[in-house]
N, C-alpha and C positions, 0 to 999 in steps of 0.2 A: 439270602435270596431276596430281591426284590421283587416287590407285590406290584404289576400292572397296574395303574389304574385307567379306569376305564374312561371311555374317551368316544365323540360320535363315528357313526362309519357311516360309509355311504352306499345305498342300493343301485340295483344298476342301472339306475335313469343319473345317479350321480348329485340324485338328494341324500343330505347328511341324514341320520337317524339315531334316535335316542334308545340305543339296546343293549340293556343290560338283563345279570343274571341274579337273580331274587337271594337272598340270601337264605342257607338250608333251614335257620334256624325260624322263620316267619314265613318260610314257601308254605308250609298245609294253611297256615289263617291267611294268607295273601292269595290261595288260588293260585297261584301262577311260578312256573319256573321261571321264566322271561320275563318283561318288559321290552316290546318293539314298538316304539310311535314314531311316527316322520316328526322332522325338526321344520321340514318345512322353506328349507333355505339349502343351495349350490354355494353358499360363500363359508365360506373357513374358520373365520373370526368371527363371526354371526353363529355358525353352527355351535362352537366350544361355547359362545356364553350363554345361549339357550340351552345346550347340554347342561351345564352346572347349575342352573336355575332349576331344570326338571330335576336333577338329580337329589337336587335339595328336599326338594317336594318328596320325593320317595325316602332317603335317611330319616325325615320325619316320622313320615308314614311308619318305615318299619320299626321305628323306636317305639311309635305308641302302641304297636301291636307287643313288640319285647315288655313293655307297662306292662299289658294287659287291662282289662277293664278298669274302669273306675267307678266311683259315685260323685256324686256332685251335691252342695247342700242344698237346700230349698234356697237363700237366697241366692247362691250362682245360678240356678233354675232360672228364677224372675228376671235377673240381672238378662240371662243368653234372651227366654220372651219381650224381653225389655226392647230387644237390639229387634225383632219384628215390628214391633210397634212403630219403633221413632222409622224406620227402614220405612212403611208401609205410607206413614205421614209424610215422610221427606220426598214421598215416589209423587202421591197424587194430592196433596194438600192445595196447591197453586192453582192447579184443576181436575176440581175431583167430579168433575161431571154431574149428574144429573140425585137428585135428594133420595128418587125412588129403587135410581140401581144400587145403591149401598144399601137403601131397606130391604131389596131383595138380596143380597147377597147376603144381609143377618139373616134374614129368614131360612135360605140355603144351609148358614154355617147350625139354626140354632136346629132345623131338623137332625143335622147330623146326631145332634145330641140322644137323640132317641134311639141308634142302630148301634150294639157293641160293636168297638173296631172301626167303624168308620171314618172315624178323624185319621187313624192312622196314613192310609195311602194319599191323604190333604197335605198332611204336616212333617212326613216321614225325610223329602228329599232336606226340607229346611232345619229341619234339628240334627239333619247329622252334617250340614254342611257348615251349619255354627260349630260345632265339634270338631271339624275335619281341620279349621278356621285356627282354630287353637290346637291341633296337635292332638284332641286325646280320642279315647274309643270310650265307651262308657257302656254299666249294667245294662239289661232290658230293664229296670226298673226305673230306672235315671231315665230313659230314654222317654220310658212312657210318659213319665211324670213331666216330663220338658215340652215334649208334645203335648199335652192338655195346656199346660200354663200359657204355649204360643198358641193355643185356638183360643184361647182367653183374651189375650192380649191382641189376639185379629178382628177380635169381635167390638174389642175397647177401642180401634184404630177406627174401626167403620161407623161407628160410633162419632165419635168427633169428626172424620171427615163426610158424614151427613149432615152435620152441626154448619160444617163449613160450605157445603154446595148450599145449603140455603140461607148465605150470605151471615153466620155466623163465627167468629173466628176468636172468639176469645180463646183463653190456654184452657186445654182439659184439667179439672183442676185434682182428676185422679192421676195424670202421668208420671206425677213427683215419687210414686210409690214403685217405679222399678228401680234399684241401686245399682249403681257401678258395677261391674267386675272388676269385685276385688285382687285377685292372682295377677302375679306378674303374667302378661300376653307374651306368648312365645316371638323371636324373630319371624317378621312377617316376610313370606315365601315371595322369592324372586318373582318376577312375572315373566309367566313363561313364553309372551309375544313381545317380549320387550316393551311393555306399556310402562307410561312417564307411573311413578309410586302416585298412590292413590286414583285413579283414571279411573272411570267405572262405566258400563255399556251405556248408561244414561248421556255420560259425558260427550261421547260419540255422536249417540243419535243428538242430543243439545248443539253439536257443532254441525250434523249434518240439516238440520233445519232451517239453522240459518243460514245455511249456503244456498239451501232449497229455497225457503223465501222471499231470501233479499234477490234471487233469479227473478222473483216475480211469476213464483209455478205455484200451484194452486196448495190449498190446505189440508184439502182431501187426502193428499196422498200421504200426508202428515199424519194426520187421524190414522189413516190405514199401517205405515209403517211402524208406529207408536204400537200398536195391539199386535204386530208380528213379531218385534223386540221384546214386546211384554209376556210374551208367550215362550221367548227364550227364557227373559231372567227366572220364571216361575220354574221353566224345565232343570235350568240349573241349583237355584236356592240362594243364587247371589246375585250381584251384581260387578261381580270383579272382570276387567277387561283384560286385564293378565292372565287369567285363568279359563279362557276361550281357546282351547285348540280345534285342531278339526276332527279330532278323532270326539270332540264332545259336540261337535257340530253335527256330524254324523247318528251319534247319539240321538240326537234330537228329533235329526228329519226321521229317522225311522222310530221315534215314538209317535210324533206325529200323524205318520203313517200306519202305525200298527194300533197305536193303543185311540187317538183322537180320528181315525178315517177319515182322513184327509186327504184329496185325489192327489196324485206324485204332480199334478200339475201345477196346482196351487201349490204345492208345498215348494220347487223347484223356483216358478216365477212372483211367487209372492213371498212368503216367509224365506226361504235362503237368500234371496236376491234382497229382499231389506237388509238382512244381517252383512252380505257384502257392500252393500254402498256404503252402510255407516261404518264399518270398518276400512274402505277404502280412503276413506275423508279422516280418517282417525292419520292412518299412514299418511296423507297428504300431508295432514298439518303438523306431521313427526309428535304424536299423540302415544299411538304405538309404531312397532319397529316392521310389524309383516304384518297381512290380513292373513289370517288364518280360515278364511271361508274362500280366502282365494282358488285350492285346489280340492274345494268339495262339491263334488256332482250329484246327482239327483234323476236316474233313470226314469225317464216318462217312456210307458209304454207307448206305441202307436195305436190313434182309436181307430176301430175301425166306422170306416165312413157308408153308411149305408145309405144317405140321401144326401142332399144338397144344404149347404148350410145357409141357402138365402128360401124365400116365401116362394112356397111351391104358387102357381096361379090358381088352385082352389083354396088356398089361403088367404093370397094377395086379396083376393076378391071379398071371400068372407072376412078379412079384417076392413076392407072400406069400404062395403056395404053396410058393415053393423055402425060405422061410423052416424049415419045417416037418421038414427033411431033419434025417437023424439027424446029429448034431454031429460025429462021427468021422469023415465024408464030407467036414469041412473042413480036414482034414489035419492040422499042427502050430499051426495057428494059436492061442493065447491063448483058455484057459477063458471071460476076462472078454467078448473079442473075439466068439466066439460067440454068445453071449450077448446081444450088441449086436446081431448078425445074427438073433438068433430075434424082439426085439422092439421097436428100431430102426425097422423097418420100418411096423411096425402101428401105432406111436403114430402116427409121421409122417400115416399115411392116414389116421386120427382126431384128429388137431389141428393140420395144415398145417405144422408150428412145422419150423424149421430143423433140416435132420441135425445140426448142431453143435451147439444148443443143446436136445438131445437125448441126444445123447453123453458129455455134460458134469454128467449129473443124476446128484445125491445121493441115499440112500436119507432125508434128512431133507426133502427136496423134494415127496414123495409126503407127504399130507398127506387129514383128513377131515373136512368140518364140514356139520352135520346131516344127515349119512349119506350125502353127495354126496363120493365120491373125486377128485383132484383131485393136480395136481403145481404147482409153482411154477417157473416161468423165472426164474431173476434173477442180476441180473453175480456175485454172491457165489458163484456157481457157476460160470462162467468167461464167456466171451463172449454178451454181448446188443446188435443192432445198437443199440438203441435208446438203450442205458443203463438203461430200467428195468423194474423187475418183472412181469408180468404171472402170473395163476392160470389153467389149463388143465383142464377137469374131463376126467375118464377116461370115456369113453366105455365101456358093458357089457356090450356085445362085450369087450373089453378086458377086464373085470372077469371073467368068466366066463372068456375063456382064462387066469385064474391069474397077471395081471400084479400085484396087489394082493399074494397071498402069496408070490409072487416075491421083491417089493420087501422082505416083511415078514421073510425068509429070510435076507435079502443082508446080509455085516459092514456096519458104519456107514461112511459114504462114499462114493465112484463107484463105480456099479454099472456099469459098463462098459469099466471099464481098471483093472488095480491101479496104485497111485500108491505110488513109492519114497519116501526121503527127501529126494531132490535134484531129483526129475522136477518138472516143468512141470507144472502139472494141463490150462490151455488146449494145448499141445502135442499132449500123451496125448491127450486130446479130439481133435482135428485128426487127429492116425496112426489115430483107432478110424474117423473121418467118410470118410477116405480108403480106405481097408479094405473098409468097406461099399459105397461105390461102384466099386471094384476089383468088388468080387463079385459087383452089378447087372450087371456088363459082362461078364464072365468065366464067373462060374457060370451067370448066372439067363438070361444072353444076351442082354439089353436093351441093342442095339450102336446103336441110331439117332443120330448125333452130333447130331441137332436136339432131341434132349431128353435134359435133364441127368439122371443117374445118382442123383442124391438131391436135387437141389431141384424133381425134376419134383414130387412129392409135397405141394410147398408148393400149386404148379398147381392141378394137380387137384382137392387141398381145397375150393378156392374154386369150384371149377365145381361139385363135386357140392354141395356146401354151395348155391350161385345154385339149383340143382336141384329143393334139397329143400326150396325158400321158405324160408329162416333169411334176415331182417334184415342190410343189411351191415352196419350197423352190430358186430351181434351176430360176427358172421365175421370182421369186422376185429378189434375186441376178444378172439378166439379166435388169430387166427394173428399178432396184434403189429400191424398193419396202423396207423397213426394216420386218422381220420377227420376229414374235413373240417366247418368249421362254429365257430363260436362255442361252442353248444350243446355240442361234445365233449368240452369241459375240464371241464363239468360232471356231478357226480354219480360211479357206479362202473358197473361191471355185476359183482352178486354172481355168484358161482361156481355157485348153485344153479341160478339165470335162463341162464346160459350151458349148464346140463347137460341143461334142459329144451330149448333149442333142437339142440345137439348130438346128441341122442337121435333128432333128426329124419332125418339119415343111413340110408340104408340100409345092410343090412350087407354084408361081400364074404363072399359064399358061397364060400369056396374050402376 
């Protein structure tokens, strides 16, 4: 008789799948009669070698369980802690950010020390994915023992990369003290997205970065995508880009969701949506062979909508009335920072345009051509969603409250934050945006969490704008908006055409 071997099949969308049948002798310690994961791929030759690859992974698997446990000596212990440490250094040594969040995170790790059990659900997914790494299963004794050694050695990591944020980088002269791993290293497991050998999620996001900023798109989003990948690699224990399917992607968002409460919204547009761009840029540059976040979704409920999401008029009002407060009333805050807060507000409710790219404006921005005042948005002045430029004319309300000789008054450069030698200019911009809506919330009292503290004012532009019969055209063109159509990529709309329709506005009597 010949033995079948098993081979992928295909579901009835006509994606291949990896399903096989557990063997009797490891079914009660595996949990499972079956193994069903999608492969992920309609192609044939692609299916079979990622089949073999996963299947590999599972012979393993049930060999170590056939083992059964092991023990492990005190130096292979240090050796697997060993592999956290230089991991932990190699992540953030380059930039380890700031001297005090690493003292707090000692402080974090060294409370734990006080709570029986507590390190365990810290260290639990990392000691058994070293493990898994190599093929073996190990005692609860070995395991506990492995787990303490790696909060040791997370402690010793944080340790010298605080040494390093504050411009220290000599070698830790303790690091020499974890050994090799002596034991021959089992055959390393195929990659089951067909990732080049060695490739790791870092590598990805490292190539997706540079694609990102040699675009000439901002940093921010860098900073942001960085802490949504870093929040993968911790959920999984590794960093291996072969060892990303969707079925551990899935994993993920609903830890996220269940165990970190995280709205399905953020999790969907922010954390999966990083993971598939750096994965898409991995495939581009044949990195790896499929994105595996390519067919995983993320159900957002619908909110429900109980008010308008732009500034009701007894809002609108009470936020630019409190404007008007003598400056001394806002305590220590930053000359510049007031300042943002007297007229921050007022542009926003005459040009819809975003509190950041608000915040962000130069006195060489402000600008006059045939007697129509006017400001410029554009990346050269720090963050634009778009990427490019657009002209904003000043509304005469505006002109009349003194924003023109204002601007005319102010040193050269941001009018709304002073800028050091070393500072960030989008940063400063961000601390002035958050500031102001601290203030909405606190001073002016605008607490409704169903409308935002400074983007309601994008809102509302447009409603009053719909109001006053202005063109969307013309509104879109006003607040960045892109318009739909053929016809939109043609032509301009001059600045002066925009200040006649803008003028349409009523004003706020306040």
């Amino acid at each position: 008789m010949v033995l079948r071997m098993p081979r992928p099949t295909k579901n009835k969308h006509g994606v291949y799948q990896y399903r096989v049948r557990v063997p009797q002798n490891v079914r009660e310690a595996f949990g499972r009669d079956f193994i069903r994961e999608s492969l992920g791929t309609k192609d044939c030759e692609e299916a079979k070698r990622l089949f073999n690859d996963r299947h590999a992974r599972s012979l393993k698997h049930w060999d170590a369980i056939r083992q059964g446990p092991i023990s492990l000596s005190h130096k292979q212990i240090i050796a697997l802690a060993g592999e956290c440490y230089w991991g932990m250094i190699a992540l953030l040594q380059n930039d380890p950010g700031e001297a005090s969040l690493m003292q707090a995170m000692l402080d974090l790790k060294e409370r734990l020390e006080g709570t029986e059990g507590a390190m365990v659900p810290w260290y639990r997914s990392t000691a058994k994915q070293l493990l898994i790494d190599r093929g073996m299963i190990v005692d609860d004794d070995t395991l506990e023992r492995l787990i303490g050694h790696i909060h040791e050695a997370s402690k010793q990591a944080l340790r010298q990369l605080k040494k390093n944020a504050e411009g220290d980088y000599s070698p830790d002269p303790q690091s020499s003290r974890f050994p090799d791993w002596e034991t021959e290293k089992p055959t390393p497991v195929a990659s089951i997205v067909g990732a080049e050998k060695g490739i790791s999620i870092w590598d990805l996001f490292d190539a997706w970065e540079k694609d990102h900023l040699s675009a000439g798109k901002t940093g921010r989003t860098v900073s942001d995508f960085r802490h949504k990948v870093q929040s993968l690699v911790n959920h999984l224990g590794h960093r291996d880009a072969g060892q990303v399917t969707s079925k551990v992607l899935r994993a993920w968002t609903d830890d996220l969701r269940d165990n970190q409460a995280l709205a399905p919204r953020t999790i969907k547009n922010k954390y999966l949506a990083a993971v598939k761009t750096i994965f898409a840029v991995g495939v581009a540059r044949e990195m790896v062979a499929v994105n595996p976040a390519a067919s995983v979704s993320f159900k957002v409920p619908k909110k429900d909508k109980i008010r308008p999401k732009g500034f009701t008029d007894e809002e609108a009002k009470a936020i630019l009335s409190c404007s008007f407060r003598d400056p001394d009333t806002l305590g220590k805050m930053a000359a510049s920072t007031k300042l943002a807060i007297r007229w921050v507000p007022w542009i926003c409710a005459y040009s819809g345009a975003r509190v950041g790219e608000i915040t962000q404006l130069r006195k060489e921005d402000f600008r006059v051509s045939n007697g129509v005042h006017y400001f410029r948005i554009t990346p050269e002045a720090g963050t634009v969603k778009t990427g490019e430029y657009r002209d904003v004319p000043i509304h005469s309300h505006l002109v009349e409250q003194g924003l023109v000789e204002f601007v005319s008054a102010a040193p050269d450069g941001s009018l709304f934050f002073d800028l050091k030698t070393d500072d960030d200019p989008r940063k400063r911009s961000e601390s002035v945006y958050k500031k102001i809506s601290e203030w909405v919330r606190k001073t002016v009292g605008v607490t409704d969490p169903n409308v935002k503290p400074s983007h309601g004012w994008r809102h509302r532009f447009k409603t009053v704008a719909r109001s006053s019969d202005i063109a969307l055209d013309y509104i879109d063109a006003i607040v960045g908006h892109a318009s739909s159509g053929v016809s939109a990529e043609y032509g301009e709309f001059p600045v002066g055409t925009l200040s006649r329709e803008l003028e349409k506005m009523p004003r706020y009597g306040v």
